[in-house]
PAZA-42589 format. One record per residue (C-alpha): residue number from 0; x, y, z. Coordinates in steps of 0.02 Angstrom, whole numbers, plus 32768, in hexadecimal, padded with zeros to 4 digits. Example, Ala and Ser with C-alpha at 12.3 -4.5 7.8 and 13.67 -1.06 7.14 Angstrom:
% residues 2
R    k     x     y     z
R    0  8267  7F1F  8186
R    1  82AC  7FCB  8165
END
This chain:
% residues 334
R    k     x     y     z
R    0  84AD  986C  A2C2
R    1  848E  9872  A1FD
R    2  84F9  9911  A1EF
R    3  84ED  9927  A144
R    4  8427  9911  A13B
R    5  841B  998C  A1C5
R    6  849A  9A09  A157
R    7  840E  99FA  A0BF
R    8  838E  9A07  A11C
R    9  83D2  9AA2  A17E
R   10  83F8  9B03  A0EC
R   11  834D  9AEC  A092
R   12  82EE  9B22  A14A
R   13  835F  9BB7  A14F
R   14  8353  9BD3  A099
R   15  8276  9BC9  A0C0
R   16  827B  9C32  A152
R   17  82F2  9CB0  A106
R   18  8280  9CC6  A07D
R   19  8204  9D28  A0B3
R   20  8285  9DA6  A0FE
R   21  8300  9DCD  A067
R   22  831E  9E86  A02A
R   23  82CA  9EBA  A0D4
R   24  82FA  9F30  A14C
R   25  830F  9ED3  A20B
R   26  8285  9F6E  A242
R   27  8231  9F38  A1BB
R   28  8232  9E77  A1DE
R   29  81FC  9E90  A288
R   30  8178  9F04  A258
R   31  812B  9E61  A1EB
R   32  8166  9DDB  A25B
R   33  8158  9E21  A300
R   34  81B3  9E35  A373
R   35  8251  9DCF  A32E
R   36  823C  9D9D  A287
R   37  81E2  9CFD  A249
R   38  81F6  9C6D  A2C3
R   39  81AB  9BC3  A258
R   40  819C  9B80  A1BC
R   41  80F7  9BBC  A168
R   42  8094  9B5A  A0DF
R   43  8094  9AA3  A0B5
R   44  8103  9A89  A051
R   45  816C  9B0C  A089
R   46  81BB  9B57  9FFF
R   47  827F  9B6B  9FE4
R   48  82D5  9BF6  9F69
R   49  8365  9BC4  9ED9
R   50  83D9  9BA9  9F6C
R   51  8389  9AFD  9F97
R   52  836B  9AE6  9EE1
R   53  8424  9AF3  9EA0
R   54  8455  9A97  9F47
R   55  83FF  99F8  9F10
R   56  8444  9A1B  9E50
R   57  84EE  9A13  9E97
R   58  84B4  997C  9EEA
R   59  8473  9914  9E61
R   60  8505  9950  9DF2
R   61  8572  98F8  9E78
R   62  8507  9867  9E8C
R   63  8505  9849  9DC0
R   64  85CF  9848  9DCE
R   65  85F7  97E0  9E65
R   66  85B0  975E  9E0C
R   67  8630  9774  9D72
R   68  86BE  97D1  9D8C
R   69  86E8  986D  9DEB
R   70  8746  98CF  9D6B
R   71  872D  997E  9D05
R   72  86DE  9953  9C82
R   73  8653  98EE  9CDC
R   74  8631  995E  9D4C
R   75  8620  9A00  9CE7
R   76  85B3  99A4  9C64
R   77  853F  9964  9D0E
R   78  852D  9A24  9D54
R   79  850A  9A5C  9CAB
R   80  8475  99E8  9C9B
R   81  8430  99F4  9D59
R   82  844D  9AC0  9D4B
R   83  83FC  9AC0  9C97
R   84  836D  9A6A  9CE8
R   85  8364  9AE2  9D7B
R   86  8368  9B7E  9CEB
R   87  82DA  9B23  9C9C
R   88  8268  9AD6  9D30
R   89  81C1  9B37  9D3D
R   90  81F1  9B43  9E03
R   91  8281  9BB8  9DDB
R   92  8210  9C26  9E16
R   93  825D  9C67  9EBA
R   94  82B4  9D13  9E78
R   95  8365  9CBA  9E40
R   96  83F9  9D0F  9E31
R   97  8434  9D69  9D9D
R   98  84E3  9D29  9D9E
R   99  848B  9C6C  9DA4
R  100  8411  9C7B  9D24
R  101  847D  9CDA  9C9C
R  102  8513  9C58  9CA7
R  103  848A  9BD8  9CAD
R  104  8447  9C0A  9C17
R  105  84ED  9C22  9BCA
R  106  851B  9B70  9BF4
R  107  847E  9B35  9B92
R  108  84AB  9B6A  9AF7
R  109  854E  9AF4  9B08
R  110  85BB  9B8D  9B29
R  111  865D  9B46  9B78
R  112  865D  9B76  9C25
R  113  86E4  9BEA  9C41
R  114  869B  9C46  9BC9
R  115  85EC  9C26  9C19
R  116  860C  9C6A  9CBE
R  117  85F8  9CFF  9D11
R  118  86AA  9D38  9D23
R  119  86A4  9DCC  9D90
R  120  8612  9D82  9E09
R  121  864D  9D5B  9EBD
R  122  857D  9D41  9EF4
R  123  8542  9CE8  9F7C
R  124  84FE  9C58  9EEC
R  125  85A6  9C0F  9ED2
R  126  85A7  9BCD  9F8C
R  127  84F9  9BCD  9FC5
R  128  84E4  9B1F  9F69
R  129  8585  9AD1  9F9C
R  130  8578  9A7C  A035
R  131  854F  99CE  9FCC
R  132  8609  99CE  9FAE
R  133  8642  99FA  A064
R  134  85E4  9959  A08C
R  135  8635  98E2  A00C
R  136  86AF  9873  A052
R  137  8747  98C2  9FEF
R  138  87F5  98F7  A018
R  139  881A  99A3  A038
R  140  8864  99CC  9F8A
R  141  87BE  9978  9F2F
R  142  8754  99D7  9F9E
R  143  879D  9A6E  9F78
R  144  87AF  9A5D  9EB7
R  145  86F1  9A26  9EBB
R  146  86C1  9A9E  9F0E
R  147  86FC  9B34  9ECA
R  148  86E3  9AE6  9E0F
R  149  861F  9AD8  9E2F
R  150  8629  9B74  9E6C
R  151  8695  9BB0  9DDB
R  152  85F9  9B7D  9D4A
R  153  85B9  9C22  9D7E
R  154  860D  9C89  9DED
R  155  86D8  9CAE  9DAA
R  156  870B  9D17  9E23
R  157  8791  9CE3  9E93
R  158  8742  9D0E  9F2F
R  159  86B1  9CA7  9EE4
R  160  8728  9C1F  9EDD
R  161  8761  9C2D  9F85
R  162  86D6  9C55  9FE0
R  163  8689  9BA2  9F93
R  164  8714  9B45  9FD3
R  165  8716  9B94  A08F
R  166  866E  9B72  A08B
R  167  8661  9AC0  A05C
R  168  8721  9AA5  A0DC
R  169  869C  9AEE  A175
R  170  8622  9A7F  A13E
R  171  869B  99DD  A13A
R  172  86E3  9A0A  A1E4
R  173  8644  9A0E  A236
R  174  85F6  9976  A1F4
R  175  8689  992E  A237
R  176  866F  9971  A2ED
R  177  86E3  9A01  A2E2
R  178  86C7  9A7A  A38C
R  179  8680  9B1B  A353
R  180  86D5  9B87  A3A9
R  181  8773  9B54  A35D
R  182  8725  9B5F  A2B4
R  183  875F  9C11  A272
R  184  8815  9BF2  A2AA
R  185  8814  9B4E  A245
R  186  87B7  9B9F  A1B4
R  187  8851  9C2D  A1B3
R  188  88C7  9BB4  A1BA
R  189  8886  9B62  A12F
R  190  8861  9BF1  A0BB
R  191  8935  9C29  A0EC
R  192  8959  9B75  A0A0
R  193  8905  9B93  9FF4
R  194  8915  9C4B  9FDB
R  195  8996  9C1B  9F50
R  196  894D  9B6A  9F16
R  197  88E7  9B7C  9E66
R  198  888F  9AD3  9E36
R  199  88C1  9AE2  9D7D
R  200  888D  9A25  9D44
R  201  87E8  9A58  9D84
R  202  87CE  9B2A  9D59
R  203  8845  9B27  9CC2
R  204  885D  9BC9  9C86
R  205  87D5  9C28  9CF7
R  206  8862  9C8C  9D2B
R  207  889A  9CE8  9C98
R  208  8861  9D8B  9CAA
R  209  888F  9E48  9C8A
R  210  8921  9E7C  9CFF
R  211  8942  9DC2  9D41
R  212  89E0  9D89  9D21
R  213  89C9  9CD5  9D74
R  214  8953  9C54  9DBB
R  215  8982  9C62  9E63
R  216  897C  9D38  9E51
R  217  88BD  9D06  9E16
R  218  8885  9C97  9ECC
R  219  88FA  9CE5  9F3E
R  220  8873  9D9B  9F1D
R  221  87EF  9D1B  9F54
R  222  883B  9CDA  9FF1
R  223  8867  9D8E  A028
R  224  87BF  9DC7  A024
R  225  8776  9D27  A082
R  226  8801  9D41  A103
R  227  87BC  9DFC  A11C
R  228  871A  9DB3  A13B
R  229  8762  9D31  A1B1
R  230  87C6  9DE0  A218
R  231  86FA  9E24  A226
R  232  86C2  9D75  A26D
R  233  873C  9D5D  A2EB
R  234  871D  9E20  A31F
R  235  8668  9DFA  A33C
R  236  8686  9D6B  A3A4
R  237  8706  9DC4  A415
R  238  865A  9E05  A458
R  239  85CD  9DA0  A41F
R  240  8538  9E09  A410
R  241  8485  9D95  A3E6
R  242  8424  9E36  A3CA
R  243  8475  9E8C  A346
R  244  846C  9E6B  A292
R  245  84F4  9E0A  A261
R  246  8507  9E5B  A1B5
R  247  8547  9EF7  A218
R  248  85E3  9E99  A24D
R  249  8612  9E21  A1B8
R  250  8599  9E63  A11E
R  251  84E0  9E61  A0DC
R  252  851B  9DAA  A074
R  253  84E4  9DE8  9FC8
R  254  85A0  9D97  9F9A
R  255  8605  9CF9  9FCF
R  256  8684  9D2B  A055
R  257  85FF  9D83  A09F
R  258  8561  9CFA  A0A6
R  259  85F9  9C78  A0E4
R  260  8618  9D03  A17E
R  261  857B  9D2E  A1A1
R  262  8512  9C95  A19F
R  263  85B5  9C55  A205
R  264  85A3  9CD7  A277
R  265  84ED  9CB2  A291
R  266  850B  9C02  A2A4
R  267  85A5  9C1A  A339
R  268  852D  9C8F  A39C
R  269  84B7  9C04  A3A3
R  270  852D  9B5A  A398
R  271  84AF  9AF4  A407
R  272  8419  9B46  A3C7
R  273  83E4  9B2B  A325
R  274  833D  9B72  A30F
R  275  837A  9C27  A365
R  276  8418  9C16  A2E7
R  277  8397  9C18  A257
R  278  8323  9CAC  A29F
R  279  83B1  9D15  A2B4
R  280  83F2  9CE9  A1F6
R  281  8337  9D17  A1D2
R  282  8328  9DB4  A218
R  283  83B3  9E02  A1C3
R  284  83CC  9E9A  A159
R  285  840F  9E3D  A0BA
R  286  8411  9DAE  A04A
R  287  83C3  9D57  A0D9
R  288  8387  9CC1  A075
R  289  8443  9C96  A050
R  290  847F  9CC8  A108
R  291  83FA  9C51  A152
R  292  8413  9BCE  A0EA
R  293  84C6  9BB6  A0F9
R  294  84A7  9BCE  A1C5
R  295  843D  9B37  A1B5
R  296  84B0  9ADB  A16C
R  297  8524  9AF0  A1D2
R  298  84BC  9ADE  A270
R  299  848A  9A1F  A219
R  300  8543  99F0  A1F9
R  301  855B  9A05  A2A8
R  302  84C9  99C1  A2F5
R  303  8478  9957  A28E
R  304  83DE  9936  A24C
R  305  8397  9932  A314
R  306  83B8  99ED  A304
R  307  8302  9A17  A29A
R  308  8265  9A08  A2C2
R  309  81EC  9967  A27D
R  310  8174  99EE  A258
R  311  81E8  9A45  A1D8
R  312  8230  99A3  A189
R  313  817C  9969  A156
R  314  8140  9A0F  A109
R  315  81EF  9A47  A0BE
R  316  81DE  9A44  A002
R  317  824B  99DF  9F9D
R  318  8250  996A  A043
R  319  8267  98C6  9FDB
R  320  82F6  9901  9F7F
R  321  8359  9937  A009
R  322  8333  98B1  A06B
R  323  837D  983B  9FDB
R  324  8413  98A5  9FD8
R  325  8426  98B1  A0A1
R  326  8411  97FE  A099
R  327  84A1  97D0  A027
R  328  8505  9851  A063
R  329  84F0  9823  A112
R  330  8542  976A  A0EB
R  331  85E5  97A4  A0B1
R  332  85F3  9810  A15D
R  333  865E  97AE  A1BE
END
């Protein structure tokens, strides 16, 4: 099914069709892209935002490990360079983040990271790029050190933290064929299991803040607020409703806990249809870039890479590079 090519390649056709609709009004969106919002892929290449951009930095930062060893040190000295060269590309163009390019900058001066970061940032840019390390072939501890660590460069905020990590567990479980309807009861039961687990060999002494008396005082703020985002997800599917805007129900997903819920939200109103899961990220009254990108990639984890159009993998830019990384990705997916 190449699940984890269809997972890359979701998030950078949401990321492209979101685009054009971020910081707009849904009246508004429809009013430009009538009468629902945009429904293709315009331009060849199509262009992506930072989300794609810092996707396939996290991606080459893992690639450049694997083949050493997967340990701290490698791996903060590989997203330093890849996320330097994303600060410095002359295609970091697309109206970044704040958050991303001042620890980015910070990190280029050889600033150690802790001190680099962003500490009270919980934005949607710490888990917008993760889903390379929901698609690694890791055990559950790994993947959630990983994942909140990248994540962790630039966003220290717990809920940063956590948000990452739910994010890249969804991503995992669907590439794996996980049924999702089942998928926000499993994602609560798995954010219950780490409220109180703080990946020190990995985050150090992120923690250490004014008021915080220990590690696990630090995460457990960030599980709490993705498990009141997870209570607003399972209220709007008690009665699924395809026509609202999902931001009303679970947040406009200018930060983490609330890009995970909604672009969840917009993917488990459409589970079998990918391309309506992505309009309805797009025509959304927030961040909808983020929203739609992390719908696609959830959409491709599930459904594979048969889930997108030919069309759209052609024109897509940055097609060879995620089709290198779907590609190795792909074989270690059992």
């Amino acid at each position: 099914m190449r699940r984890a090519s269809g997972c890359l390649f979701g998030l950078a056709f949401g990321d492209a069709l979101g685009a054009v609709t971020e910081f707009l009004s849904v009246d508004e969106i429809r009013r430009r892209f009538p009468p629902n919002g945009p429904q293709e892929l315009i331009g060849n290449p199509v262009l992506v935002t930072d989300d794609t951009q810092m996707t396939l930095a996290v991606g080459q930062a893992l690639v450049e490990t694997l083949s050493s060893k997967l340990s701290t040190a490698n791996l903060e000295a590989a997203l330093r360079r890849t996320f330097i060269e994303w600060l410095r590309s002359p295609d970091n163009n697309r109206a970044p983040g704040m958050t991303c390019l001042r620890a980015c900058e910070n990190l280029e001066t050889g600033m150690p990271w802790q001190q680099a970061t962003r500490p009270n940032s919980k934005g949607c840019g710490a888990n917008m790029r993760v889903a390379p390390v929901g698609l690694l072939p890791l055990d559950e501890t790994n993947r959630a050190a990983i994942a909140q660590f990248q994540a962790a460069l630039t966003h220290g905020h717990p809920t940063a933290l956590a948000a990452s990590d739910l994010t890249a567990i969804a991503i995992a479980d669907l590439a794996k064929g996980g049924d999702p309807q089942g998928l926000p009861s499993r994602l609560r039961t798995y954010a219950l299991s780490q409220r109180s687990v703080y990946h020190k060999d990995w985050l150090g002494s992120l923690w250490k803040r004014p008021y915080i008396n220990t590690p696990e005082e630090f995460i457990s703020r960030g599980w709490d607020e993705c498990l009141a985002v997870l209570d607003r997800l399972d209220a709007a599917l008690v009665n699924p409703n395809r026509d609202a805007d999902p931001c009303l129900a679970t947040g406009e997903g200018w930060v983490a806990e609330e890009a995970l819920a909604t672009g969840l939200l917009c993917f488990l109103l459409f589970p079998e249809e990918p391309l309506a899961a992505l309009r309805r990220a797009a025509l959304t009254a927030g961040d909808s870039d983020s929203i739609a990108c992390l719908t696609g990639a959830f959409a491709g984890a599930y459904l594979g890479m048969a889930a997108w159009p030919e069309d759209w993998v052609v024109r897509i830019e940055y097609r060879d590079q995620l089709a290198a990384l779907g590609q190795l990705w792909d074989s270690y997916q059992v």
